[in-house]
C-alpha positions in Angstrom: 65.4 5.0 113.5 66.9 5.1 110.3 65.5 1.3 109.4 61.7 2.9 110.1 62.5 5.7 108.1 64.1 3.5 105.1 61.2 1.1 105.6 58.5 3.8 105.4 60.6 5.8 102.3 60.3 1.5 100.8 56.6 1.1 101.1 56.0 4.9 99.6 58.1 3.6 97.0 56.1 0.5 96.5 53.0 2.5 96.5 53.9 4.9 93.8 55.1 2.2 91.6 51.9 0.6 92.0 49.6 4.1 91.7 51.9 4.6 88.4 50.9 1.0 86.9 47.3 1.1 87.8 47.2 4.7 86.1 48.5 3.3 82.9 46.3 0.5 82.8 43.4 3.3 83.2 44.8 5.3 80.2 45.5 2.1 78.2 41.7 1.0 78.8 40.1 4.3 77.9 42.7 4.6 75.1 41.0 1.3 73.5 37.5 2.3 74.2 38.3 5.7 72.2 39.8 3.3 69.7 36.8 1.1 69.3 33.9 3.5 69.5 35.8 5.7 66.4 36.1 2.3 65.1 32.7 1.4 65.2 31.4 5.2 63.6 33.8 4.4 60.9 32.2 1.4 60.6 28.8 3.0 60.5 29.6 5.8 58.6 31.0 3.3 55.9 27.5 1.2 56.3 26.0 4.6 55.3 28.1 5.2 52.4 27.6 1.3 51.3 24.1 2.4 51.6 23.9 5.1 49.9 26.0 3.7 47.1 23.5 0.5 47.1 20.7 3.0 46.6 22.3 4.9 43.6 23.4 1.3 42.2 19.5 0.3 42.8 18.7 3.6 40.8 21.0 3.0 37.8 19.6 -0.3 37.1 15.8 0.8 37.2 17.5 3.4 34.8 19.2 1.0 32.2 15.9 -1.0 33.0 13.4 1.6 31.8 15.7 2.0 28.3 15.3 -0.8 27.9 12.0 -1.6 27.8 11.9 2.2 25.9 13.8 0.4 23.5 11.2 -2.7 23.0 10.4 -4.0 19.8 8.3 -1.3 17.8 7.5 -2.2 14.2 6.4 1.0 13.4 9.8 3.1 14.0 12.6 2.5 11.8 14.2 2.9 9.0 14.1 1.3 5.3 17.3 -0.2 4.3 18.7 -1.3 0.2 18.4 -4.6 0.0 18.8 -6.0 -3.5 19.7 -9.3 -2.3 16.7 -10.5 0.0 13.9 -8.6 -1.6 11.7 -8.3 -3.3 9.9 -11.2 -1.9 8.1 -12.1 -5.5 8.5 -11.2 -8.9 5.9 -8.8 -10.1 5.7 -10.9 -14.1 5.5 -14.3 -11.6 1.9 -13.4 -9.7 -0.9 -14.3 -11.0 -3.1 -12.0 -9.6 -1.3 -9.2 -10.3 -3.4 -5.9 -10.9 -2.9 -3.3 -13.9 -3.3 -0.8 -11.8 0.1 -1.6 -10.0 2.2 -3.7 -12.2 4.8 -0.8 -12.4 7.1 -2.8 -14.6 4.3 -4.0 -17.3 3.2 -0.2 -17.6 7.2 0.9 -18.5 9.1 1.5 -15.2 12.6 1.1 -15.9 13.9 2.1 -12.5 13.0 -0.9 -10.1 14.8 0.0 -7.3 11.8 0.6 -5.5 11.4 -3.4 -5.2 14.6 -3.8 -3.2 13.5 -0.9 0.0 13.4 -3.7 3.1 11.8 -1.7 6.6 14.5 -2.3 9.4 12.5 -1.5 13.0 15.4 0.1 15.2 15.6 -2.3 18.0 14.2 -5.5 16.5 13.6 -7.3 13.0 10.5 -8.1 11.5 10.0 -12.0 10.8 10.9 -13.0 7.9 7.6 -13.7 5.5 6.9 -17.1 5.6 4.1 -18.3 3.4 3.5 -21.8 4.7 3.1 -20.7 8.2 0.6 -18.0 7.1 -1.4 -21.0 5.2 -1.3 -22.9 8.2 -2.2 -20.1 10.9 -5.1 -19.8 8.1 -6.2 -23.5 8.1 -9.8 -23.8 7.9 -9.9 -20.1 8.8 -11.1 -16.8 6.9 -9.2 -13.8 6.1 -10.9 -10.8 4.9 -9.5 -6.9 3.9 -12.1 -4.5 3.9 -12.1 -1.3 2.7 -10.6 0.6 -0.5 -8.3 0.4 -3.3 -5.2 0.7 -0.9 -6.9 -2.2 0.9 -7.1 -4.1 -2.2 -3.6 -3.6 -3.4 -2.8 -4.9 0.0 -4.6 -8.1 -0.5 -3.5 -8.2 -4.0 0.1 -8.2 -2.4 -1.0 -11.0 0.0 -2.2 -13.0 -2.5 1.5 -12.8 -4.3 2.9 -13.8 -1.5 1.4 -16.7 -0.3 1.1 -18.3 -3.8 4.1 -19.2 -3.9 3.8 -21.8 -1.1 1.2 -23.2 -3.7 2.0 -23.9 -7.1 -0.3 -26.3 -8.1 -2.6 -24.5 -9.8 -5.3 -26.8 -9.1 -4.9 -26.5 -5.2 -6.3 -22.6 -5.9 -9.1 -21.0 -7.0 -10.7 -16.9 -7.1 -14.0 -16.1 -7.7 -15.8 -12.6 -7.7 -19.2 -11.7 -6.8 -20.2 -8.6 -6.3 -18.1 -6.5 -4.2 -16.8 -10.1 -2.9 -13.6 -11.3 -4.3 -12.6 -14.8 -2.6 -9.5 -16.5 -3.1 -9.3 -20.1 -1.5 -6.2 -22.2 -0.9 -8.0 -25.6 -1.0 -5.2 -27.5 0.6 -5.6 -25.6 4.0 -9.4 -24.5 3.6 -8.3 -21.2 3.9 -9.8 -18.1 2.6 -8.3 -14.9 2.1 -10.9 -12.1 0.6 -11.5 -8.6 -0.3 -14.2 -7.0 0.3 -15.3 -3.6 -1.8 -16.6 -1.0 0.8 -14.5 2.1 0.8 -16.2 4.1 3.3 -17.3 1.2 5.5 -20.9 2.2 5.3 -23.3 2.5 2.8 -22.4 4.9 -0.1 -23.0 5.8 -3.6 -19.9 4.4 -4.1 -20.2 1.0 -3.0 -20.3 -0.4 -6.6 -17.0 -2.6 -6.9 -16.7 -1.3 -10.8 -18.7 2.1 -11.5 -18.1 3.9 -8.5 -16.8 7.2 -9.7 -19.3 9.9 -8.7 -19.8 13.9 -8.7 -21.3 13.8 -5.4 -20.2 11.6 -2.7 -23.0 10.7 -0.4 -22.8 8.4 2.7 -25.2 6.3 4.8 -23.2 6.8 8.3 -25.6 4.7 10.6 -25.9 1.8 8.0 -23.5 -0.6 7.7 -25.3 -4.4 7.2 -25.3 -4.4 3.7 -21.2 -4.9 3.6 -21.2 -6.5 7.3 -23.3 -9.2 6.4 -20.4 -10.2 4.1 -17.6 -10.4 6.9 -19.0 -10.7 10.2 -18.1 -14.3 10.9 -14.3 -14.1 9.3 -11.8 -15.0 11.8 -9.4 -12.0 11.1 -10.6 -8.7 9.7 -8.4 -6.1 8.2 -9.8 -2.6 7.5 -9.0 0.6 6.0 -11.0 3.4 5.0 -9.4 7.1 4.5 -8.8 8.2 1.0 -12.6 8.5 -0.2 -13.2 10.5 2.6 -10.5 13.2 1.4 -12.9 16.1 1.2 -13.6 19.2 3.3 -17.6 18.1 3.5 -19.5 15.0 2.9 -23.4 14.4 2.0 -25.0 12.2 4.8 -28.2 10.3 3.9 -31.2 9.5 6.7 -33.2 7.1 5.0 -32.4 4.6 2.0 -30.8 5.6 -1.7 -34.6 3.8 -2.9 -36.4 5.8 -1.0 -37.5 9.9 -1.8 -38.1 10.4 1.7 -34.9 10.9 2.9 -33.1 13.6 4.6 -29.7 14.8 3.7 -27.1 17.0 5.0 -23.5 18.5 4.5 -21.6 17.9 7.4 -17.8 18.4 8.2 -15.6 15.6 6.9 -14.0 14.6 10.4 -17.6 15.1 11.8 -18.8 12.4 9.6 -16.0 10.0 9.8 -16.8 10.0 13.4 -20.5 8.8 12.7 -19.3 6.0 10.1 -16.2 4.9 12.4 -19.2 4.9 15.6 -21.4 2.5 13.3 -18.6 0.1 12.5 -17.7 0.0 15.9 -20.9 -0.3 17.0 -21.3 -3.3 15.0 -18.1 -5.5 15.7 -18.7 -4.4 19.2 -22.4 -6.8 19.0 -21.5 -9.1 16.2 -18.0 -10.3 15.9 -16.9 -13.3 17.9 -14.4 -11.4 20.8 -12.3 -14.5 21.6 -12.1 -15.9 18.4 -12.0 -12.3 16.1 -8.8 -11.0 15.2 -9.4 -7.1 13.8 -7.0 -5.2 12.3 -7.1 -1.7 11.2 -4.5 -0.4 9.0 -3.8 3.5 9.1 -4.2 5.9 6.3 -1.6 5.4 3.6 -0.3 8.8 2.9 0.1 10.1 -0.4 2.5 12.2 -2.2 1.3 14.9 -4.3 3.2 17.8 -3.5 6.9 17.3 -4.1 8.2 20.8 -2.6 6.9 19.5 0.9 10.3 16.9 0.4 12.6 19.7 -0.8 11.6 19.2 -4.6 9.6 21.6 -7.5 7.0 23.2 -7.0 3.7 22.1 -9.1 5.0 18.7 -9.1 4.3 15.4 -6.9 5.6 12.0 -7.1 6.4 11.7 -11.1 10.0 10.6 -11.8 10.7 10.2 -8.2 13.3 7.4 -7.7 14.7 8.0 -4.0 12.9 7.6 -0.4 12.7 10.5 1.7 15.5 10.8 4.4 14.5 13.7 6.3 13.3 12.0 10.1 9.9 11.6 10.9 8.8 13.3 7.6 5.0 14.2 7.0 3.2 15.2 4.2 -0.1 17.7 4.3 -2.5 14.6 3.1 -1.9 12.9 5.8 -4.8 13.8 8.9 -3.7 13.4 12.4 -7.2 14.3 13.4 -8.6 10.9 11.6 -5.8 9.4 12.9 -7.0 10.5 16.4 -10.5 9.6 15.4 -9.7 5.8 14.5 -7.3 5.2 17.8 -10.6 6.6 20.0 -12.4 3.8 18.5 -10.2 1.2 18.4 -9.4 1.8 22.5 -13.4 2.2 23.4 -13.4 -1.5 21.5 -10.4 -2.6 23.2 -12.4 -1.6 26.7 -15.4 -3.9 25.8 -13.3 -7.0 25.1 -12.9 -6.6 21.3 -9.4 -8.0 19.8 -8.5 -4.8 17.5 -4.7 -3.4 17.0 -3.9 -0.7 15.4 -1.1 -1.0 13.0 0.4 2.2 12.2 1.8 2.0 9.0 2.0 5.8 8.1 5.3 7.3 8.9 6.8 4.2 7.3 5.2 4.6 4.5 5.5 8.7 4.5 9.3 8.2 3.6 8.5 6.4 -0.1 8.0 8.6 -2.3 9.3 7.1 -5.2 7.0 4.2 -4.6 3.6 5.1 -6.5 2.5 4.3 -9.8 2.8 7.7 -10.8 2.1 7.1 -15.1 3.3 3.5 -14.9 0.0 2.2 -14.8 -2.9 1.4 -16.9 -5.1 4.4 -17.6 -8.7 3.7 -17.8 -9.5 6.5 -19.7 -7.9 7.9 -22.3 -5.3 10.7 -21.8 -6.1 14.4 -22.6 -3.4 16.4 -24.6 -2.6 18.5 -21.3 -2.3 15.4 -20.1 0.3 14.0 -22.5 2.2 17.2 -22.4 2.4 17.2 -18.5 2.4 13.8 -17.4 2.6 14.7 -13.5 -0.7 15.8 -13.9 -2.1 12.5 -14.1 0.3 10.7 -11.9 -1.0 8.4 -9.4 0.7 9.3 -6.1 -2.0 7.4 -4.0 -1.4 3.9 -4.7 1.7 1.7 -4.8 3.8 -0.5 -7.2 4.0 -4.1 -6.6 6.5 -5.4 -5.2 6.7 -2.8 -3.0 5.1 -0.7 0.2 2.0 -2.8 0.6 4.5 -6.0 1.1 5.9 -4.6 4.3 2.1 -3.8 5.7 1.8 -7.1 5.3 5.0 -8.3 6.4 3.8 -6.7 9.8 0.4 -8.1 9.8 2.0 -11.7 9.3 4.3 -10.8 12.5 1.1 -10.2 14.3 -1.1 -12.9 13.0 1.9 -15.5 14.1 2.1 -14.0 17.2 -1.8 -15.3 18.3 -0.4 -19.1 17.9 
């Protein structure tokens, strides 16, 4: 009796023990299971995270990436820099084809720090002039400014610059006919000319010597007479803004020969519209559009008001020696609305196939005050006694010394010639 009962009280026993162990191999196995799924959500919740970190990461570089092409080379935006040990590029007693009309130097400037101004774009440099490889991107090519006086200082400037890479005086020659001036560097077979046309179309103004009139009156649908002259150049740089620097211009229908035509006053901008549709028009059917490069250079502003800088009033540019600093300065002559008016064109072109840039040389050129002529030039007339006893009043403010502004448009319009190689 007591051996069944201690045998029965033994396999109880057993049976606990073994209920006990399979209970803590149940807990042990859930235990792990509670283990690895908070594991796992860890795990994804960390995924998540990495995502969401991935995405901002993704993010910041199309950030940084987007400054950075913000920050791309603009030639336009910048600032000018003293540098007396680089510039200028030429000497202003060492060109040859140095004009009166901006020899600064010749004419009694003592100050010449306006020779040593270098334009430093913000995130980029321009190339340094180079007038060998100007020659050669010009072999057996044609090179033509059309337009004004400012265009023709420009040219003048050019013509400074690259003879230097050709001192033989007998490799060289210029020639004038007409409103045609041609210089020719007979080592490449390159030409680089000017053309006199400072409205682009027909004028009363178009004669390259006596072109000072009372009345201004244009021919806005005519433009052969000059285009006939430039059509087949290889690049063509234009300007026209100063001679239309009037509130109303005189448009002719009809020829100057004729007494039949019609005129009219219309709104200045209204006809600078009608002239700048004819050129168009014209390099649009007539210019080569894979081998034309076209240029047009932005009105050069002009500084005739001094208190628009911080200066006197009732004076202008006259004994002026320092650049404007204030940012993104701009004087009252210069028109955004003809500014607006030449873009408008030059993108219409630009749609059609037409190889035309823009180059914006305005607000560069806002900042040099100090940079004009002003009385150091050679007057064609002679000087009044009001004159004489107030010698801002004749002042040139419109054009520029040489060495000087017009060297940096051209500077620019070397980077982009190079850059068609």
């Amino acid at each position: 009796m007591l051996a069944s009962t201690w045998g029965i009280r033994s396999n109880f026993q057993i049976l606990t023990i073994i209920l006990i162990f399979i209970v803590c191999i149940c807990v042990l196995h859930f235990t792990k299971e509670e283990t690895s799924s908070s594991t796992s959500s860890s795990s994804q919740n960390q995924v998540a995270e990495d995502g969401v970190s991935s995405r901002e990461s993704i993010e910041e570089v199309e950030m940084i990436i987007e400054e950075e092409e913000e920050e791309e080379c603009d030639y336009f935006k910048g600032k000018w820099v003293y540098d007396n040990e680089s510039y200028p590029l030429y000497k202003e007693k060492e060109c040859s084809f140095m004009s009166d009309q901006l020899a600064c130097h010749k004419f009694g400037r003592e100050d010449l720090s306006y020779q040593f101004w270098r334009w430093q774009p913000h995130h980029c440099h321009l190339p340094r002039f180079n007038a060998t490889t100007l020659l050669e991107s010009l072999r057996n090519k044609r090179l033509v400014f059309v337009g004004d006086s400012l265009n023709r200082g420009q040219w003048i400037s050019m013509l400074c610059l690259v003879e230097q890479a050709i001192p033989n005086t007998s490799l060289r020659f210029m020639q004038t006919n007409g409103s045609l001036s041609t210089f020719k560097a007979i080592g490449y077979n390159a030409s680089i000319d000017f053309y006199w046309a400072p409205l682009l179309v027909e004028s009363n103004s178009d004669d390259p010597i006596n072109h000072r009139v009372t009345e201004r009156i244009v021919r806005t649908q005519a433009i052969e007479k000059h285009a006939r002259y430039w059509t087949d150049a290889d690049i063509l740089v234009f300007d026209s803004y100063l001679w239309w620097r009037r509130p109303r211009m005189k448009v002719l229908w009809g020829s100057f020969e004729s007494q039949e035509g019609i005129y009219k006053e219309v709104e200045m901008l209204k006809g600078y519209e009608m002239a700048l549709r004819t050129w168009s028009d014209w390099l649009e059917i007539h210019v080569n559009h894979s081998k034309t490069q076209i240029f047009w250079m932005s009105m050069s502003p002009t500084h005739e008001r001094s208190e628009e800088w911080g200066g006197p009033t009732e004076s202008n540019c006259y004994n002026e020696t320092q650049p404007i600093t204030t940012r993104d300065y701009w004087g009252s002559g210069s028109d955004p609305n003809m500014i607006r008016v030449v873009q408008e064109a030059a993108d219409n072109l630009r749609s059609k196939g037409v190889n035309i840039n823009v180059l914006n040389i305005t607000q560069l050129s806002e900042y040099r005050k100090e940079a004009h002529p002003s009385v150091h030039r050679k007057q064609w007339d002679p000087l009044t006694k009001e004159q004489l006893a107030n010698p801002s009043r004749f002042a040139d403010c419109f054009h520029w010394c040489l060495p000087g502004v017009p060297d940096t448009w051209n500077e620019i319009l070397y980077a982009y010639i190079i850059s068609f190689l």
